[in-house]
C-alpha positions in Angstrom: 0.0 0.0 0.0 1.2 3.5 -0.8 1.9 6.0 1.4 -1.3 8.6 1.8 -1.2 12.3 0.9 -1.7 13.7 4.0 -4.4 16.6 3.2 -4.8 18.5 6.4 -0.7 18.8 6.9 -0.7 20.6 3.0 -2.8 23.7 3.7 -1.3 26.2 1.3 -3.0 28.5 3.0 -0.4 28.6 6.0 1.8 30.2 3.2 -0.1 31.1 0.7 0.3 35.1 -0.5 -2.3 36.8 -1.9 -2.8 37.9 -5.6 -0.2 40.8 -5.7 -1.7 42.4 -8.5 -5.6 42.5 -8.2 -5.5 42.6 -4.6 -8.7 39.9 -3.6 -11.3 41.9 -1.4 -12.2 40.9 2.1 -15.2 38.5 0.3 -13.0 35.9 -0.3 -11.3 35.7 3.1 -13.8 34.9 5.3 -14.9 32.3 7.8 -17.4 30.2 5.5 -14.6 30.3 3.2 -12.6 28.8 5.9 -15.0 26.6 6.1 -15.5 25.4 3.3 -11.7 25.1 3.1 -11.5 23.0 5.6 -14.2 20.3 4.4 -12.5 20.5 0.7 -9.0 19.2 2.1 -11.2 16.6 4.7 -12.9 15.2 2.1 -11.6 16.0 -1.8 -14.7 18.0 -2.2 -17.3 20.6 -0.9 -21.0 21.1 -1.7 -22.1 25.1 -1.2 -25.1 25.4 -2.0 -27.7 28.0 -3.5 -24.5 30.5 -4.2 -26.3 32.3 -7.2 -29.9 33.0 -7.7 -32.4 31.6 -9.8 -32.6 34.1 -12.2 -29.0 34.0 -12.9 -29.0 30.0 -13.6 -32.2 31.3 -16.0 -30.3 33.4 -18.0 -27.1 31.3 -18.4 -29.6 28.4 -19.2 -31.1 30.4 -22.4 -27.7 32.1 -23.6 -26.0 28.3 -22.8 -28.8 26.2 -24.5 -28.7 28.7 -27.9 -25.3 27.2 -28.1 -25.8 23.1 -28.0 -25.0 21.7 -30.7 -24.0 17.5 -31.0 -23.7 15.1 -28.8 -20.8 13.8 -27.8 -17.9 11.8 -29.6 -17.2 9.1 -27.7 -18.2 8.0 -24.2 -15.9 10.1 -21.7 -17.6 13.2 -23.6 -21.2 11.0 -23.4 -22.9 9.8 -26.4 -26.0 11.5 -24.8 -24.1 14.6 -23.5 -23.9 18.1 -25.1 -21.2 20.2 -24.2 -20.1 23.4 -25.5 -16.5 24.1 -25.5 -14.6 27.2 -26.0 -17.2 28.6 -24.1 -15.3 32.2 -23.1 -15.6 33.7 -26.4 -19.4 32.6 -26.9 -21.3 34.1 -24.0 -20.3 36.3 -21.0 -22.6 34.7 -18.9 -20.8 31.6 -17.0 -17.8 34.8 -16.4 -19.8 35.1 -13.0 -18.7 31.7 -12.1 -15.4 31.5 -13.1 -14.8 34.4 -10.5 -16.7 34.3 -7.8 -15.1 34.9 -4.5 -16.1 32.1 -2.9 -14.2 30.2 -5.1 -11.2 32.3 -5.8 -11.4 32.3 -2.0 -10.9 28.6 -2.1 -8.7 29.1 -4.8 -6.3 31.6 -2.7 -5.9 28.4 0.6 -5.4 25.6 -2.5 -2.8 27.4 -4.9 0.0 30.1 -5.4 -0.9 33.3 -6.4 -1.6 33.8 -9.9 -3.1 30.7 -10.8 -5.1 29.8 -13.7 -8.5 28.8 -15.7 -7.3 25.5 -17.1 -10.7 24.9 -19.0 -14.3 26.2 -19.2 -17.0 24.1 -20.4 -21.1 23.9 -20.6 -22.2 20.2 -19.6 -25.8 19.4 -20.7 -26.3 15.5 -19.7 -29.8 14.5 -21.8 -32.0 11.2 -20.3 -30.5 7.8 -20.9 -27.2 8.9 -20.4 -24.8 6.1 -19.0 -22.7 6.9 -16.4 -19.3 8.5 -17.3 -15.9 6.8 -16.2 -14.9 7.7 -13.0 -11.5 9.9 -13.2 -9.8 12.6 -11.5 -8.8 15.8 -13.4 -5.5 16.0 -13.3 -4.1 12.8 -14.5 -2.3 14.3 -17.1 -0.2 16.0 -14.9 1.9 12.4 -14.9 3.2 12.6 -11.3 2.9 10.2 -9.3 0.1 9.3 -6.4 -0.1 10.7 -3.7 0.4 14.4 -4.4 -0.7 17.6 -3.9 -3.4 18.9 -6.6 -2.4 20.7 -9.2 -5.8 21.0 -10.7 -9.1 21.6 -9.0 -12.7 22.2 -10.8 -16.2 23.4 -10.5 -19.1 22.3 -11.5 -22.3 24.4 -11.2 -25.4 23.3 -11.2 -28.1 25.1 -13.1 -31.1 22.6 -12.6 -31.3 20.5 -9.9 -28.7 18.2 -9.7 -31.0 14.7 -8.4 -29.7 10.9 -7.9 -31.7 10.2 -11.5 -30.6 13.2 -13.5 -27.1 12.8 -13.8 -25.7 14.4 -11.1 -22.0 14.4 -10.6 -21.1 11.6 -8.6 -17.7 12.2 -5.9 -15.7 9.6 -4.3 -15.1 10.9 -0.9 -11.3 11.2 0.8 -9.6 9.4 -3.1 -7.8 12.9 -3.1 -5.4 10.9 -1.0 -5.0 8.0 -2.6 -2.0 6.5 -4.5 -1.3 5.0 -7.6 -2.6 1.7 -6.3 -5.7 2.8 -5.9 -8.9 3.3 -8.7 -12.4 4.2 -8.1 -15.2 1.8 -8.3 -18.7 3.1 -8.9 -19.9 1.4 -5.4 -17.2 4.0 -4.0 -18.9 7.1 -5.1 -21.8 9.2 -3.8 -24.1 11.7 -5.8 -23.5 15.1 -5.7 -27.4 16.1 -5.1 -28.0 19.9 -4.6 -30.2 22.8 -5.9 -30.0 25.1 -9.0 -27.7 27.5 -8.1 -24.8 25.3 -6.4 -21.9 23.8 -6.7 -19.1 21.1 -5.7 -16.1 22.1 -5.6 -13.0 19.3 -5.9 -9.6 18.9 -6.1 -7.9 17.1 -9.6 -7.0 14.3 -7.7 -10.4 13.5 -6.2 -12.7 10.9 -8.1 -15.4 11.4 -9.7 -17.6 11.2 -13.0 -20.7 12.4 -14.9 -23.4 10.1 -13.4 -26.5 8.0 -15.3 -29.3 10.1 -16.1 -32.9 7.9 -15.8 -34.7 10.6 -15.2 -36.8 12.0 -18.1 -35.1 15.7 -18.4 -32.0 16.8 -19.6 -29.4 18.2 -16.4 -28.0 21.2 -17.0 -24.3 22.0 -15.3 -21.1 24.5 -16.2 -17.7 23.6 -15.2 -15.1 25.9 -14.6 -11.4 24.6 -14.1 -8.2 25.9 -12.3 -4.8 24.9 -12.0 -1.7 25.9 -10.6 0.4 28.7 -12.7 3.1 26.9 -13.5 1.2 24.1 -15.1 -0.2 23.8 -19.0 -3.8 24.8 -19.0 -6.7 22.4 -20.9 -7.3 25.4 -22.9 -5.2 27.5 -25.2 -6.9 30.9 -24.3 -4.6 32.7 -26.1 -5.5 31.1 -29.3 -9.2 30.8 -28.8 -9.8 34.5 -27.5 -9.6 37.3 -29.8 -8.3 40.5 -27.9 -11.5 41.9 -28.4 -12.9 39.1 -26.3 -10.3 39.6 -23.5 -10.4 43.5 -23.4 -14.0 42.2 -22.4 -12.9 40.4 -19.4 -12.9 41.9 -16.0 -9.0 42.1 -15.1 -9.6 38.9 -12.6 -10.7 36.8 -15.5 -8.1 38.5 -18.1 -5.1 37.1 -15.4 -7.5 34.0 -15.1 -7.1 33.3 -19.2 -3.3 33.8 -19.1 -2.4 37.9 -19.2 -0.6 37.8 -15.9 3.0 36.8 -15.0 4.0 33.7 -12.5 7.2 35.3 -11.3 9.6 35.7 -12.0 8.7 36.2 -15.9 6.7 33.1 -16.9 3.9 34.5 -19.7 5.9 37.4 -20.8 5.4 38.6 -24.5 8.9 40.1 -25.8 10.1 40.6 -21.9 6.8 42.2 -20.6 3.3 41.8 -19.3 1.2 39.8 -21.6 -1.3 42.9 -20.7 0.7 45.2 -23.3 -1.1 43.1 -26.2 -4.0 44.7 -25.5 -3.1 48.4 -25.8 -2.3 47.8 -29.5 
């Protein structure tokens, strides 16, 4: 048997710095945040629940379902699944997500300063989906188990995520497993919450899509980070146009990639990436 990561001894946020550029507000330093800190490296993940309105999951709902197209390609994608990729230059609605403080907040405890969107995605699951392959996000980071994460992802639900519908399904405390170990689907537990919530786990945590019996399609957008001296999933810099990222707020423009890991990792011709957009 391997040796166990030991979670609550790796708490970045004994050392951790804050964002030297955009200065995080009081909003993501705060005792549920704590909190919800605490739980995340207990467990490899964290429900919060009912963290945006209604209204807001009805309005990314009708900009995200104008954008559906196919199903997917194979069955890690779902061959009853329709997801929307690239989704940062195609609405502005999910940017919300991406950069809410209660996340970032998470975000500041988890990783060093300056760390990145790896990958943004819409995840529509449609009835008789089967259940996706259980997997933990940062695999391709080839390093072996047990580790600290260098990945960690959201996924928000927008309907109800039930037992029948597809909810994303978590296997508790396999942040800390080794290489030795793999998920079985006996291990893992449905994420069940309301419209307007979201889980919150670490890339080395199990998990997977799960079966949707029900007869309505689950609605969900995922939002993934990862450390800033790793690759991210997406090449922002070749999928956004600069008139897309002068749209940005500045957190979501150093999200993308227009910020600097010191001492000079993502300069453009020895300066901030940032200069691109004055031109």
């Amino acid at each position: 048997m391997s040796e166990s990561f030991d979670a609550q001894r790796y708490k970045k946020g004994d050392h951790a710095k804050t964002h030297r550029r955009l200065k995080p507000g009081a909003e993501r330093n705060t005792v549920e945040v704590e909190q919800d800190f605490e739980k995340l490296m207990r467990d490899g993940y964290v429900i919060i629940e009912n963290l945006i309105p209604l209204e807001t999951c009805a309005t990314i709902k009708e900009e995200g379902l104008a954008l559906l197209g196919q199903t997917g390609r194979n069955p890690f994608e779902g061959h009853q699944t329709q997801r929307v990729y690239n989704v940062l230059s195609k609405t502005r609605a999910t940017d919300q997500l991406a950069v809410h403080p209660r996340i970032l907040g998470l975000m500041d405890r988890l990783f060093e300063p300056g760390f990145l969107l790896s990958q943004s995605q819409i995840i529509n699951i449609l009835p008789g989906e089967a259940p996706q392959g259980l997997h933990h996000d940062d695999a391709f980071y080839r390093l072996p188990r047990p580790r600290q994460p260098l990945g960690a992802a959201t996924v928000w639900a927008i309907d109800d995520f039930t037992e029948d519908n597809g909810a994303t399904v978590i296997v508790p405390e396999s942040h800390i497993w080794g290489n030795d170990r793999h998920a079985k689907r006996a291990d893992a537990i449905p994420a069940v919450m309301p419209a307007g919530s979201v889980v919150f786990f670490l890339g080395t945590t199990w998990h997977g899509g799960g079966k949707n019996t029900s007869s309505h399609a689950r609605f969900a957008v995922t939002h993934q980070y990862c450390e800033a001296y790793m690759r991210q999933q997406e090449n922002y810099l070749l999928e956004l146009s600069k008139e897309t990222v002068r749209a940005l707020s500045p957190e979501l423009q150093a999200l993308v990639g227009y910020s600097i890991y010191p001492p000079f990792m993502g300069m453009v011709e020895g300066m901030h990436p940032l200069r691109l957009l004055e031109k």
